[in-house]
N, C-alpha and C positions, 0 to 999 in steps of 0.2 A: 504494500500500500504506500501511497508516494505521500510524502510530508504534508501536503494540503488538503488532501483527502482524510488525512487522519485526524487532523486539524479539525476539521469542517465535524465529521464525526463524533468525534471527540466534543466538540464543544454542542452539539445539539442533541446530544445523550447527558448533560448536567445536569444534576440531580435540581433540582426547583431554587432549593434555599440552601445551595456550598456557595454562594459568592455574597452571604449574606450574614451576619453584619460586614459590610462591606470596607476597604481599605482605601480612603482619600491620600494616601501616600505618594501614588504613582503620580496626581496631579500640583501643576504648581497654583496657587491661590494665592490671591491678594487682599487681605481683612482687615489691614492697617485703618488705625482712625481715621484717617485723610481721607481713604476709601467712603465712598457712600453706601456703594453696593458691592457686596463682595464679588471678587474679581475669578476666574479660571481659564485656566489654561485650555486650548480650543487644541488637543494633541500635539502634534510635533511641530505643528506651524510656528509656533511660537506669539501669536496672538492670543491676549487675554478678554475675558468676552464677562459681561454681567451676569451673574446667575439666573439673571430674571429677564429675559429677552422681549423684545415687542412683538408679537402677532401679524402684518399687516391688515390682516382681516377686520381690525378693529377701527378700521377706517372705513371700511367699506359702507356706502350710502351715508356717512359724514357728507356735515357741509364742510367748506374750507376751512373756516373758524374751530368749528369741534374737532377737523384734524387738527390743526397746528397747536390747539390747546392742548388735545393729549400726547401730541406727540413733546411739547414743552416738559410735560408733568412728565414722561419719562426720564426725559434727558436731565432734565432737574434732579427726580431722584435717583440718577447714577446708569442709567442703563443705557449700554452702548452700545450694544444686536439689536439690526431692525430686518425684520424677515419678510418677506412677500411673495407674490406670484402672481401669474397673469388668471387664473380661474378664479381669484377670491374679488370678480365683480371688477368697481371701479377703484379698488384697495390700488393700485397703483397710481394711478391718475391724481388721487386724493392725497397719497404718502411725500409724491414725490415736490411737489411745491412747501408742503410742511416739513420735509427733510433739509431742504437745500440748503438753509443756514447752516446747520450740524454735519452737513456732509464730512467735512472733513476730518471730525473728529469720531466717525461713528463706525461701525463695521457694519455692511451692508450686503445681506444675502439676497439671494431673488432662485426661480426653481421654474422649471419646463417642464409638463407632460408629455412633450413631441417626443417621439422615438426614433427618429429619423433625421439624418443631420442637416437636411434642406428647411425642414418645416422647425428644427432646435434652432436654425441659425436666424431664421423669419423672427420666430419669437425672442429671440435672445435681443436683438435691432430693438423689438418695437418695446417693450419692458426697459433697456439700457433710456427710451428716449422718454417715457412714461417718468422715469423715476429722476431724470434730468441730472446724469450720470456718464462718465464716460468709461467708465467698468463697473465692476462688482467684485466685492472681496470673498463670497464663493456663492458660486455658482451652479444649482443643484439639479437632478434630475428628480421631478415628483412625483409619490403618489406609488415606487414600481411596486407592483402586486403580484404576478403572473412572472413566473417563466419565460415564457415566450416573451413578454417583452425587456427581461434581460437578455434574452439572445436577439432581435431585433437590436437594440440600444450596442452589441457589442462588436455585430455583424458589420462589413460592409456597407456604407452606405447610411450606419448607424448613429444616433446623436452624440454619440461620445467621438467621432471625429470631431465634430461641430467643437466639442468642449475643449478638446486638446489645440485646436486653432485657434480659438480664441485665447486661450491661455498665452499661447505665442504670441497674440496679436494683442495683450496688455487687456482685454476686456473683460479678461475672469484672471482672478488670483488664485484663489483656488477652488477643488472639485469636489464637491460632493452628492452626496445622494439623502433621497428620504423612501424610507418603504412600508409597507401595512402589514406584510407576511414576512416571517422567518424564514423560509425559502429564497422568497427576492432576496431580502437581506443579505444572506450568508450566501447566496449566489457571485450577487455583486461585489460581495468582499474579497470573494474567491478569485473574483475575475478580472482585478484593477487595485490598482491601490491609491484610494479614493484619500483625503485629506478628512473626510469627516461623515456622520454619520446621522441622522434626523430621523429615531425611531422611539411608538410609545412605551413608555417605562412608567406603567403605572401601579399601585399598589394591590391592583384585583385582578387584572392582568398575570401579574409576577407568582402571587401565592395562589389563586386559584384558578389559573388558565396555561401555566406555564408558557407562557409568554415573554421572553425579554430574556432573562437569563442565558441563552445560549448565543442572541446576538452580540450582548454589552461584554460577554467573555472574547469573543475575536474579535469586535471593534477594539476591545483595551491589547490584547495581542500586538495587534496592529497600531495600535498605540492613535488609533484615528479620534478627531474629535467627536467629542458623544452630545449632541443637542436632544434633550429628552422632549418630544410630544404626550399630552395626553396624561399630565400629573395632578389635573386637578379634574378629573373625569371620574363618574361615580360608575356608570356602566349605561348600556343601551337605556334608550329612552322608553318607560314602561308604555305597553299599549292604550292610546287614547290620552296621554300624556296634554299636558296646556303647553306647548311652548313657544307660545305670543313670548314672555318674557325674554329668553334665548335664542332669539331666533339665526342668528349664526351659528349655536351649538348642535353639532347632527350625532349629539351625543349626551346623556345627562350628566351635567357639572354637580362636581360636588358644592352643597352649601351650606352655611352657617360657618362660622370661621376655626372652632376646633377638628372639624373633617377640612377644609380645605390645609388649613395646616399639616396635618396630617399627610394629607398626600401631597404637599409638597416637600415637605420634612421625607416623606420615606423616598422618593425620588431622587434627592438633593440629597439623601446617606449615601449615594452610588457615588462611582466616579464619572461623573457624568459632568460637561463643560457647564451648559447651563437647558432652563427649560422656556417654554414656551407657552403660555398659559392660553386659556380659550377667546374664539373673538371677541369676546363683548367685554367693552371698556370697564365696566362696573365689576367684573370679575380681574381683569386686569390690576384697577386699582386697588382692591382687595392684595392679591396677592405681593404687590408693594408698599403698600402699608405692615407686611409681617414681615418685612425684611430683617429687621434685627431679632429676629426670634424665629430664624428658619435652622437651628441647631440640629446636632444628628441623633439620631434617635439611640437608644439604649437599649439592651437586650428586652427586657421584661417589654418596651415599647411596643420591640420588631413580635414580639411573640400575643402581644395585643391588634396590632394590625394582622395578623395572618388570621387571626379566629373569625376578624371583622371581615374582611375579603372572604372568607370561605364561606362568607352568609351572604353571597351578593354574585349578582350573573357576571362578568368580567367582557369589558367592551370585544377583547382577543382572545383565542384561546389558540395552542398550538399542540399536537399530536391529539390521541386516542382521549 
């Protein structure tokens, strides 16, 4: 069996809870008082990134005003990843006039769902001009799910030529990816070696879906940045659910602020860069407001959360 295969094996045979209470060692962090918001290391890039990242989505159907206000109130309290994409609506359109003052000081991601490197290169133009930018500091492929469309994205013809040209050509820093299944995931790790990684790491998920552990084991391998999705996610939306109030979340957010803590805290015990909270502003500001009380959890904690996940459907589940 050849070293990556066994690799690959190996880490998607891990038992649920061996990488847990987890070891922030590997990571460098920045928590000094000067700091607003605690700082991490985005892997071997050598970029430090806020724990607590912007959504773009949380702009989306803003006027200009409510952008540039919340996008203020991040940059104000310390957070310097601003994430987006071309399917989260006019979240582009709207970011990118509220961004431009802070460009330069901000780190700035964006992501494609094209799988082919004509229609990744189409999109990557009209986003680069959306966000009134003349690169990106990584530049991600979104959304992969399927198989097949990691072998399209790898093949001939596929959007990862797109990605590696532009890298040449100064418009993408660096490469990464996002995925919703294990499979893509550890496909795509397999298959490149991507600078970072945007998968959900959440606490119902982990302990009662076995979900995530076998990714966050070969992302860390690979020493890639870990941007956690989907930590303040409670699980699918019950049927018949109201979600007038949410209505960017296509997933039940957790609420009241000792559960959201909670799964932020068990998230942010990983060694994970930072996370990415859901779109709506109001849940956003929440979870920056707990910023100095996002501490790592303790055993008796981690052993209180698994009981709570195992009473609850989990947004992912992975094997049997």
């Amino acid at each position: 069996m050849k070293r990556r295969e066994f690799i690959s094996k190996t880490a998607m045979a891990a038992p649920v809870f061996s990488l847990f209470l987890a070891n922030l060692s590997l990571i460098a962090r920045e928590t000094t008082p000067a700091v607003k918001l605690e700082k991490r290391s985005l892997g071997k890039t050598g970029e430090m990134l806020s724990i607590i990242g912007f959504g773009g989505i949380i702009v989306k159907n803003a006027t200009p005003e409510d952008a540039a206000s919340i996008v203020k109130f991040a940059i104000d309290a310390g957070v310097n990843h601003f994430d987006v994409a071309p399917s989260y609506g006019d979240a582009e359109i709207k970011l990118g006039p509220a961004l431009e003052p802070y460009r330069k000081n901000v780190f700035l991601s964006c992501k494609t769902t094209k799988r082919t490197k004509d229609d990744a290169r189409i999109e990557l133009e009209q986003s680069l001009k959306n966000l009134r930018t003349d690169h990106f500091d990584l530049y991600q492929l979104h959304a992969v799910t399927s198989l097949n469309d990691v072998k399209t994205i790898f093949a001939p013809g596929g959007a990862l030529e797109t990605f590696k040209e532009a890298q040449k050509e100064g418009k993408i820093k660096y490469i990464g990816f996002s995925a919703h299944s294990v499979e893509a995931a550890m496909a795509l790790m397999n298959g490149f070696d991507f600078d970072s990684i945007m998968f959900p790491f959440n606490f119902a998920t982990w302990n009662a879906g076995n979900f995530g552990p076998q990714v966050l084991e070969l992302a860390k391998q690979k020493q890639m940045g870990i941007i956690a999705l989907k930590a303040m996610a409670k699980g699918p939306w019950p049927q018949n659910a109201d979600r007038s109030k949410y209505p960017k979340c296509w997933y039940e957010p957790l609420l009241g602020e000792d559960d959201i803590r909670m799964g932020l805290r068990f998230t942010l015990s990983h060694p994970v860069t930072n996370i990415l909270t859901p779109g709506e502003a109001e849940l956003f500001k929440i979870a920056i407001n707990m910023k100095e009380t996002l501490s790592q959890l303790s055993p008796k904690e981690v052993n209180e959360i698994k009981l709570k996940a195992l009473n609850q459907t989990p947004l992912f589940k992975y094997g049997g």
